[in-house]
N, C-alpha and C positions, 0 to 999 in steps of 0.2 A: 522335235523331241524324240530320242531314242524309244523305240516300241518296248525294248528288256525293262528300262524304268518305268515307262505308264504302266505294262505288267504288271510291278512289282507293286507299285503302289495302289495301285487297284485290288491286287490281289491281299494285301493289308487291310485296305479299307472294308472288304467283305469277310475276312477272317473276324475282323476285330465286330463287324458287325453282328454276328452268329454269334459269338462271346456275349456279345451285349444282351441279347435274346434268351441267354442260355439265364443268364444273372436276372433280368429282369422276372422271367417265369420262377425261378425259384427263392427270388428275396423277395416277392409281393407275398407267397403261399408263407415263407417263414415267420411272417409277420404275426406278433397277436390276436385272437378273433377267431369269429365264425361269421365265414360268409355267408351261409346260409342264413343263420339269424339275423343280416345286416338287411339280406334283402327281405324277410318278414319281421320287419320294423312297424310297428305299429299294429300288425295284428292280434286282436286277441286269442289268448287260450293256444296258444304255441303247444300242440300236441308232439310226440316223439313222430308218430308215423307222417303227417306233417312236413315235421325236417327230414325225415327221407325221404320223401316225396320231391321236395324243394333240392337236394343235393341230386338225384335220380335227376330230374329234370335240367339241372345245369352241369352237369357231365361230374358233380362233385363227389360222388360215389368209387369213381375210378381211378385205378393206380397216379401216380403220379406219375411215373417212371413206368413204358413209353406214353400211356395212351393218352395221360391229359396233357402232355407237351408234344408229342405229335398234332394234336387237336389245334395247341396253339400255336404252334407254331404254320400250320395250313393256315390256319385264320390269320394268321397276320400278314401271311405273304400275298394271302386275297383281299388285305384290306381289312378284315373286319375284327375289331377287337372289343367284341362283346358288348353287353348293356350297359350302361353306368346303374348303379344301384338306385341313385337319388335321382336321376336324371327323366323323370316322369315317362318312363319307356322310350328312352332315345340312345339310339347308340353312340359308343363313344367317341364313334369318327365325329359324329354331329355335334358331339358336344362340343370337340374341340376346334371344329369349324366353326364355332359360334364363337371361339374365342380365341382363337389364334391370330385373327388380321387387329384387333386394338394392341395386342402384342407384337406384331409383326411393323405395324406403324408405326407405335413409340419406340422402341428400338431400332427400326429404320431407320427414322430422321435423327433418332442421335446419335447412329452410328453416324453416318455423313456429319452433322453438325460437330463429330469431336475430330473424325479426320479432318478435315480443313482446317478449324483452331489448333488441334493440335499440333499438325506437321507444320503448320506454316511458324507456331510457335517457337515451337523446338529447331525451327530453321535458321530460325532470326536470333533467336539466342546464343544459338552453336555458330552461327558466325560473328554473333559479336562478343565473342567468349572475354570473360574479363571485367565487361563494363558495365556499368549499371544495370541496363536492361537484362545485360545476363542473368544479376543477382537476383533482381525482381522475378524475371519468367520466371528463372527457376526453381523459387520460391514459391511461388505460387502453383506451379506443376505441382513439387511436393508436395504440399498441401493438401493438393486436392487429390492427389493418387495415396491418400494415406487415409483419404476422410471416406467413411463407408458410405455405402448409397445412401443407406435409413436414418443418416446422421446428417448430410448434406438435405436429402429431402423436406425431415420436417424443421431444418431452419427455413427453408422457403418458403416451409408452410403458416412458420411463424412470425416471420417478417411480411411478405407479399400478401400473404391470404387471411391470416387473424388479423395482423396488426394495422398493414394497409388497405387492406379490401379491394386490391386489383383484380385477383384472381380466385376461382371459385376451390374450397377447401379440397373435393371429391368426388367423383364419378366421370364419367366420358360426357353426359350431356344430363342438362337440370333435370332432374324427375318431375315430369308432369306438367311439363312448358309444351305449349302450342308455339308454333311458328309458322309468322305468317307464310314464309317463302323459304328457300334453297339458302339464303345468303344469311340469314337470320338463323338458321341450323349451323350453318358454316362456321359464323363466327362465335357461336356459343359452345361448339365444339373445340374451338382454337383455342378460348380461353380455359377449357377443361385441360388441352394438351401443353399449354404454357408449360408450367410448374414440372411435372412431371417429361416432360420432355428437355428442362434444361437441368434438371437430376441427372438424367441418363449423360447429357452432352459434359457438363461440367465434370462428373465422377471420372466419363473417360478420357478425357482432353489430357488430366496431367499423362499419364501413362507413355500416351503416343507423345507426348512432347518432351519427356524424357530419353525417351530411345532414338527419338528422331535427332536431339542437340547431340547424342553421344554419337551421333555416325556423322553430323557434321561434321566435329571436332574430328574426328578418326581422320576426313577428307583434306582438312588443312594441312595436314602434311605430306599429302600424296603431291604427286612430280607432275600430273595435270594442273591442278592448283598454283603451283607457284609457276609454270611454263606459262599459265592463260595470263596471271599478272605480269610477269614481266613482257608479255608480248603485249601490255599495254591496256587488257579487257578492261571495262567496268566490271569492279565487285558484283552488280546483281547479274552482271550475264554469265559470270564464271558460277555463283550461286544456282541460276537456273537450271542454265545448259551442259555444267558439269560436275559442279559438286552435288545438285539435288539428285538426279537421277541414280546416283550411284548409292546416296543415302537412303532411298526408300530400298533396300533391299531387306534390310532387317526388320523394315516396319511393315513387310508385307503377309509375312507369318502372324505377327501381332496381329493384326486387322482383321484376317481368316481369324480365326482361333477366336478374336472376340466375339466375332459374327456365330461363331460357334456358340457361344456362351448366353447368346441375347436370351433363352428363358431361363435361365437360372437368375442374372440379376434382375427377372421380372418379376421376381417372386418377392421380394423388400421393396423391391419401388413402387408394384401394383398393390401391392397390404396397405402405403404408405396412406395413398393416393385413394384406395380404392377403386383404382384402374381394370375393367373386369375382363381382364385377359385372363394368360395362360398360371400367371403366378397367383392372382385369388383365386383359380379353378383349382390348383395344387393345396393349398392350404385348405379349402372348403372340403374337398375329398378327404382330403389325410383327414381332418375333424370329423367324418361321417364314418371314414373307413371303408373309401366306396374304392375298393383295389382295382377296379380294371380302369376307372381312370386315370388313378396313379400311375398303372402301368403306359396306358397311353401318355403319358408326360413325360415318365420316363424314361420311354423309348423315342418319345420324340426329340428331347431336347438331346439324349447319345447320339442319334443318328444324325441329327446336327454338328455335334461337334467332331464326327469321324467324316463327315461330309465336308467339314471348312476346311477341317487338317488335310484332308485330299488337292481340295482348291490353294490350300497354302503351298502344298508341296507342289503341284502343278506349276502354277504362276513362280515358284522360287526357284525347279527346273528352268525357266522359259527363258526369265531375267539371269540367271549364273547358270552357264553349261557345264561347271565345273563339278557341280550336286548329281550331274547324272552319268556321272561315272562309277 
């Protein structure tokens, strides 16, 4: 890979980062409120000298413009981004370490669980363009790339978990269950990640299987294509070995770019579910008004998706030389 292009892109992905930084520190402060009074919540007799006191002490006294975004901006490049308000004196790296791997897992496994359904769908379809199967996948793709998370969710909720009693309505594991052993946690957690894991998988499944039948389709007219059949290949080895490879190039931006995206759709699937990742910590904050860990979320989930769009473009250099000209 040309050094000029990793530059450049590199050099993108840290401009656009600093932007990020710049937006986050000044749309939390524009926001309605006093943070001072958010964090003397529940004290009695709220004197004026008091909230001076309280703003003195959290740097709230001070210009905006340099010295309290100087401030933040040191603190975040060392990591630390403040108390959470509600968070019983815990800072909000910690908080979000407490909640970022249930998010990080349910979106993991259905990130995987829709690429493979996905592409292999939109593979099978785009090759048999025309025939029934086609009409059905793609059918069904549509469908489900039109159906919102929080709409696909609580039918599962309402078939599987009210109506059949397979699966448990909400939370990552029973409140208040004793387990004997390791395997008995295991599987009481699996059936927690049921539901809410084949949300995540089926929401994104149609997407990838749309984009993936459209670059099959593109491939059947290519002069590899019809050179591999008339020197006699099998259909799934020309499939394999030369019309597949050539097809995931479009689906390789998609996949970064979703993988970008895994806490934003956490935030309807984890409400849904009551999943206590990153997307209830969002929603509980915003309700409290507890801003620095809003801002941690939403600095985490940007630098996420300037980080995938990095890895997209990387990997989409690697696979076509022709992008890094």
């Amino acid at each position: 890979m040309k050094v000029g292009y990793l530059g450049r892109r590199l050099a993108s992905a840290f401009v656009t980062i600093v932007l990020i930084a710049l937006v986050n520190f000044i749309l939390f402060r524009a926001m309605p409120g006093s943070p001072e009074r958010v964090l003397l919540h529940g004290t009695p007799r709220v004197t004026a000298e008091i909230l001076q006191q309280t703003r003195e002490r959290w740097g709230l006294d001070k210009p905006l413009f340099p010295d309290q975004f100087v401030a933040y901006v040191d603190a975040t490049i060392h990591g630390d981004l403040g108390f959470s308000f509600i968070g019983g004196g815990h800072t909000v790296a910690e908080v979000l370490a407490q909640r970022i791997w249930p998010t990080v897992i349910l979106f993991g496994l259905g990130e995987l669980v829709a690429i493979v359904l996905g592409l292999a769908l939109g593979a099978y379809t785009g090759w048999r363009r025309g025939g029934p199967v086609d009409y059905v996948g793609n059918g069904i793709s549509l469908v489900l790339y039109s159906t919102p998370y929080f709409l696909l969710g609580m039918a599962f909720l309402l078939v599987f978990a009210t109506t059949l009693h397979w699966f448990p309505t909400f939370g990552m594991m029973t409140s208040g269950a004793q387990y004997p052993g390791l395997w008995e946690r295991l599987v009481d957690f699996l059936a927690h990640l049921a539901l809410p894991l084949a949300t995540v998988a089926f929401g994104l499944v149609g997407q990838y299987a749309i984009v993936m039948r459209s670059s099959i389709v593109e491939t059947l007219s290519e002069d590899y294509v019809t050179t591999g059949r008339a020197m006699g290949l099998r259909e799934g080895r020309i499939l394999r070995h030369h019309a597949l490879p050539n097809a995931l190039l479009p689906t390789v931006s998609l996949i970064a770019i979703n993988l970008g995206y895994v806490v934003a759709g956490a935030i309807t699937v984890e409400v849904v579910f009551n999943w206590p990742g990153l997307g209830t910590l969002a929603v509980t904050a915003l309700t409290a008004r507890d801003y620095p860990v809003l801002q941690g979320v939403f600095l985490l989930l940007s630098v996420s998706v300037v980080l995938a769009n990095l890895v997209a473009d990387l990997v989409y250099g690697a696979l076509d030389p022709r992008v890094r000209t």
